[in-house]
DRENDO-1510 file (C-alpha; in Angstrom, 1 decimal, always signed):
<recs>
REC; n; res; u; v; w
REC; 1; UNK; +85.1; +100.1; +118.5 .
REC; 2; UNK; +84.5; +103.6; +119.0 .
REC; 3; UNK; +87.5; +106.1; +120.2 .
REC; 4; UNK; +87.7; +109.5; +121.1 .
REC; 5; UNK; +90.4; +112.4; +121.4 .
REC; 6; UNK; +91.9; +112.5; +124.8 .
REC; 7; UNK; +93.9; +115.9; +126.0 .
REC; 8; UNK; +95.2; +113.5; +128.5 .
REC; 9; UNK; +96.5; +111.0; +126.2 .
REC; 10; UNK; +98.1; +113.9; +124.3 .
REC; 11; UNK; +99.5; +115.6; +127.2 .
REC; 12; UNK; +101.2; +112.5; +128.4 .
REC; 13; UNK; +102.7; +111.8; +125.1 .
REC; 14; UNK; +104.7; +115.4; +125.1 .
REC; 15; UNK; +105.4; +115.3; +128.5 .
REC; 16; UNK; +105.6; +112.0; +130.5 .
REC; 17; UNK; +104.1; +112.5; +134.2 .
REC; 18; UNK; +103.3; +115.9; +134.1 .
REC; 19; UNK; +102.0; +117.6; +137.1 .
REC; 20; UNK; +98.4; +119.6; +137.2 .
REC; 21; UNK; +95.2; +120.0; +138.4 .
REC; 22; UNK; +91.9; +120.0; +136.0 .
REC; 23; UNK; +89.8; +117.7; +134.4 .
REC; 24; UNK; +89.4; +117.2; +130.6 .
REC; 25; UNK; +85.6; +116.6; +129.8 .
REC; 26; UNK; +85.4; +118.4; +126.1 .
REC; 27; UNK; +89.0; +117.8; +125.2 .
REC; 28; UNK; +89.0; +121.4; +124.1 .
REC; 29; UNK; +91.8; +124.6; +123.8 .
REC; 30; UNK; +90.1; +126.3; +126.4 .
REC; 31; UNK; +89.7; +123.6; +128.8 .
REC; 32; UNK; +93.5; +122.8; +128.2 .
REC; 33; UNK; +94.5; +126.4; +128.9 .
REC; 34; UNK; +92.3; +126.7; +132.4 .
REC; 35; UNK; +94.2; +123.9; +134.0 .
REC; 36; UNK; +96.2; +124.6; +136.8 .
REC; 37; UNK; +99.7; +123.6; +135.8 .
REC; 38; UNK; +101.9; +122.8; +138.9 .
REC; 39; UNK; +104.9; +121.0; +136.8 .
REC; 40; UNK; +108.5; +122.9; +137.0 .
REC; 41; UNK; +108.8; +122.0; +133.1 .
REC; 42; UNK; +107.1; +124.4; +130.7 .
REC; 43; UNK; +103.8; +123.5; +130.0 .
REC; 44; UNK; +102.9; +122.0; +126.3 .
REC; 45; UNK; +101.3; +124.0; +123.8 .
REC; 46; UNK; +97.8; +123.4; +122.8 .
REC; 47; UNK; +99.2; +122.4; +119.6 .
REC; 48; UNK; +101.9; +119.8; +120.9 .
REC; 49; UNK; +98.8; +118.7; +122.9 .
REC; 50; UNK; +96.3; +118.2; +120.2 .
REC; 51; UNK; +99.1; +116.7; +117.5 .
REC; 52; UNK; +100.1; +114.0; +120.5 .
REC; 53; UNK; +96.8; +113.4; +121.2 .
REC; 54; UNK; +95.8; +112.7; +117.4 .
REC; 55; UNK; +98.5; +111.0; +116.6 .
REC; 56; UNK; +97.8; +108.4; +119.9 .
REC; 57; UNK; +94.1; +108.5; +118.8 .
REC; 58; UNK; +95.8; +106.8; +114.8 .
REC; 59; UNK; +97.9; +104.7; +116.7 .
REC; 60; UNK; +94.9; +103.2; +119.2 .
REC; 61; UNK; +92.9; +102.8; +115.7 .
REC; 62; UNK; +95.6; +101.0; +114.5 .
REC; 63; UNK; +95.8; +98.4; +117.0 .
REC; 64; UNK; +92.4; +98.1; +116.8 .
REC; 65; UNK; +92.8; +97.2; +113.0 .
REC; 66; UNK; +95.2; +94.6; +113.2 .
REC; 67; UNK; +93.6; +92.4; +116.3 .
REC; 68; UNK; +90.5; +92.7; +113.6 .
REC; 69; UNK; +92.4; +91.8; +110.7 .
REC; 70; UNK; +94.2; +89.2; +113.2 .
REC; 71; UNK; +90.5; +87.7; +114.2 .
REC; 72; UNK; +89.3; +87.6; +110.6 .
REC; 73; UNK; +92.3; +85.5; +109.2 .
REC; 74; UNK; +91.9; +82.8; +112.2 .
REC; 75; UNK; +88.2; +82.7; +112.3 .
REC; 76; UNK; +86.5; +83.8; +108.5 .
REC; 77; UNK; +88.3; +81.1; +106.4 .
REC; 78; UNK; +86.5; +78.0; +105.5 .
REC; 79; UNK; +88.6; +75.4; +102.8 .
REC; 80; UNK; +86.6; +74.3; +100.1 .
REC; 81; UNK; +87.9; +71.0; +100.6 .
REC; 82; UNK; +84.9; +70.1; +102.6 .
REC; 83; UNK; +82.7; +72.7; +102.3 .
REC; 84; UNK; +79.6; +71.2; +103.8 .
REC; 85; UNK; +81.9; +72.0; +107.0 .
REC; 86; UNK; +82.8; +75.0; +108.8 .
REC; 87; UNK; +86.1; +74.9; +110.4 .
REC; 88; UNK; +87.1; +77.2; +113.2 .
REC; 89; UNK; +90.5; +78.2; +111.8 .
REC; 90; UNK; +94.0; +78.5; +114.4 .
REC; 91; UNK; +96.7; +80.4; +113.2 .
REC; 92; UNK; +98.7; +77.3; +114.0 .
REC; 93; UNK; +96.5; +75.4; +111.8 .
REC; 94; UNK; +97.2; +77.5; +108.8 .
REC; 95; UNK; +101.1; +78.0; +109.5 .
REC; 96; UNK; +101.1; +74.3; +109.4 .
REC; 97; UNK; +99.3; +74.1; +106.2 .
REC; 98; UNK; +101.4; +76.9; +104.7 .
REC; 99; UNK; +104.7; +74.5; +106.3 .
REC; 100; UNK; +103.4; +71.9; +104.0 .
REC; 101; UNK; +102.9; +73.3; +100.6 .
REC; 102; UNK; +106.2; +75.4; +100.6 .
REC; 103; UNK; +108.0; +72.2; +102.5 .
REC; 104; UNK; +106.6; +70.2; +99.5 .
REC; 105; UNK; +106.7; +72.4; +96.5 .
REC; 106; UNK; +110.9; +73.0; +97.3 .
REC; 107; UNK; +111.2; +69.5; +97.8 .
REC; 108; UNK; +109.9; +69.1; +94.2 .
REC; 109; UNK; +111.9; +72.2; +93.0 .
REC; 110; UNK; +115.1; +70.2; +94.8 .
REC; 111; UNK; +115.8; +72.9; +96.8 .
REC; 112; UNK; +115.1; +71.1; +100.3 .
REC; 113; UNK; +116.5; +67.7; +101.0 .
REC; 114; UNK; +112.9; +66.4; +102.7 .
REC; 115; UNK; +110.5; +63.6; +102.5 .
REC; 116; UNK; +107.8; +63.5; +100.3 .
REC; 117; UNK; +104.5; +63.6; +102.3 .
REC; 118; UNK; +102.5; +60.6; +101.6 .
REC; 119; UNK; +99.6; +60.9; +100.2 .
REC; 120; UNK; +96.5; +60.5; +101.2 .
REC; 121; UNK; +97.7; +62.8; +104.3 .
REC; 122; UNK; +95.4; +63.5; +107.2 .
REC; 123; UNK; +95.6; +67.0; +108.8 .
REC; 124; UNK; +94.1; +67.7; +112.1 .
REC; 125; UNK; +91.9; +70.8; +111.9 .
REC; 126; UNK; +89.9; +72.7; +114.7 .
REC; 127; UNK; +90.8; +74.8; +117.6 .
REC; 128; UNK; +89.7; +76.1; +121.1 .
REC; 129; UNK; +87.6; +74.5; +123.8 .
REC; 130; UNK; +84.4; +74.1; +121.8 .
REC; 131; UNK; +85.5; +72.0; +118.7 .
REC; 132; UNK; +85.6; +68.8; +118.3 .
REC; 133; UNK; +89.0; +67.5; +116.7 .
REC; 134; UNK; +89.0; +65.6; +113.6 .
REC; 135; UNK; +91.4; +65.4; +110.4 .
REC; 136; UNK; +90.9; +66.4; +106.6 .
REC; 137; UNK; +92.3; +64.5; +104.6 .
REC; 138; UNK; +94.5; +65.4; +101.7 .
REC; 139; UNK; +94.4; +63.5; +98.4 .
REC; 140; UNK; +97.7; +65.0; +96.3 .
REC; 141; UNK; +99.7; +67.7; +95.9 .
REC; 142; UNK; +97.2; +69.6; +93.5 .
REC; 143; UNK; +94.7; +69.2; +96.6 .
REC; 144; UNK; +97.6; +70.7; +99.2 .
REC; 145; UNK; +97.9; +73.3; +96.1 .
REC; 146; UNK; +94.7; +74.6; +96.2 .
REC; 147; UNK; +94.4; +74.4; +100.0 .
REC; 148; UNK; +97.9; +76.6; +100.4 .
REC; 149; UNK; +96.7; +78.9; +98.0 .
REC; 150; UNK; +92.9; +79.5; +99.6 .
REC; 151; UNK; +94.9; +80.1; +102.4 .
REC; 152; UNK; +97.6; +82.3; +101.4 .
REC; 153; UNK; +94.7; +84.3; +99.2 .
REC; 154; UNK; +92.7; +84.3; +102.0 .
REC; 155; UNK; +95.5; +85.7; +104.4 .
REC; 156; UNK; +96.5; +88.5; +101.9 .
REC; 157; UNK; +93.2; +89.8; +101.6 .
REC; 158; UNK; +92.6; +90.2; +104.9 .
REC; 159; UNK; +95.7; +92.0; +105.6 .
REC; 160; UNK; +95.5; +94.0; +102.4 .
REC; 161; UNK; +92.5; +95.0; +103.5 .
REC; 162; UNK; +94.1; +96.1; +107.2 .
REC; 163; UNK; +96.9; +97.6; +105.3 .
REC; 164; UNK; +94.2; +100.0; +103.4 .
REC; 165; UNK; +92.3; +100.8; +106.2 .
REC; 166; UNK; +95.5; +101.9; +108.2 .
REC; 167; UNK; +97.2; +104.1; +105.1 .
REC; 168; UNK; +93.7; +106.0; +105.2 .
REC; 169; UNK; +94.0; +107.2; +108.7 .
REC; 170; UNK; +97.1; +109.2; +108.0 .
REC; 171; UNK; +94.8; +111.8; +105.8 .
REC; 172; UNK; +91.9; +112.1; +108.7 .
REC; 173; UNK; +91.4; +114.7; +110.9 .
REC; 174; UNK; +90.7; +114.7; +114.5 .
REC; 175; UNK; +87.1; +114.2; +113.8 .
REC; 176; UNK; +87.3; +112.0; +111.3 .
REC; 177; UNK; +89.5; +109.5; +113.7 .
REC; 178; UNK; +86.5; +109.7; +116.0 .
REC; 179; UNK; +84.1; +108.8; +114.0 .
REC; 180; UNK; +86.0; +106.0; +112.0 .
REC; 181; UNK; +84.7; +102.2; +111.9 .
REC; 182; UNK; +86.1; +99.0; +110.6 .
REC; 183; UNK; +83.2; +98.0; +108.6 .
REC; 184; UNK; +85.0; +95.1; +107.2 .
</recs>
């Protein structure tokens, strides 16, 4: 998704419902100082503008990043448990797997008073209006390992990878911002 700079963004950021007349097409100084300002508070400087406006132009980028990241951890995972089958992941579907393993693996450490899951276990996999819902089934505790771990690895990447991308835009420029993609 493509952003740009917005002296209106910025202007709003320093000072909440201010009051002029003028329209911001370039997003420049000059354009800034033309405006007719009709607000009894003192009007911003340029460079409170610009700063608010960049900083509102990181944070929009941001957002963008993690509802990315957020998409690529539900939907980019497929288990090697059946891998003949892609499996349109939920959220839910991997909280419940990741509820399993560390259910399980405390149990065996004695640290939670639960049942063990009997094994073969069935899980119900698939999400949204398209899929058709069916089970995987589970064989042992090694198999529930290497599932939990897929996904945690899986999970991690992914917001690793977010994580990187986000640290990066504190070091970019106005321009920069403007022309940065998530090319993951």
């Amino acid at each position: 998704m493509s952003h740009k700079f917005s002296t209106k963004n910025g202007l709003a950021t320093v000072l909440s419902g201010a009051r002029y007349k003028g329209e911001f097409v370039l997003n420049n100084e000059t354009e800034y100082n033309n405006i007719d300002w009709h607000d009894i508070r003192d009007k911003p400087t340029w460079v409170d503008v610009e700063l608010a406006g960049i900083a509102r132009l990181r944070y929009d980028i941001k957002e963008d990043i993690n509802e990315r990241t957020k998409e690529m951890i539900e939907h980019d995972f497929m288990f090697s448990l059946d891998p003949v089958t892609t499996v349109e992941m939920s959220d839910e579907w991997q909280r419940n797997v990741l509820g399993l393993y560390t259910g399980e693996a405390m149990f065996i450490a004695g640290i939670l008073p639960m049942q063990l899951l009997t094994y073969p276990y069935e899980l119900h996999v698939g999400s949204g209006n398209e899929v058709v819902p069916r089970y995987i089934t589970i064989a042992d505790f090694a198999e529930l390992t290497q599932l939990y771990l897929e996904i945690f690895n899986h999970i991690n990447t992914m917001l690793l990878s977010g994580r990187t991308l986000k640290n990066d835009l504190g070091a970019m420029g106005r321009n920069e911002l403007e022309e940065f993609r998530d090319t993951r």
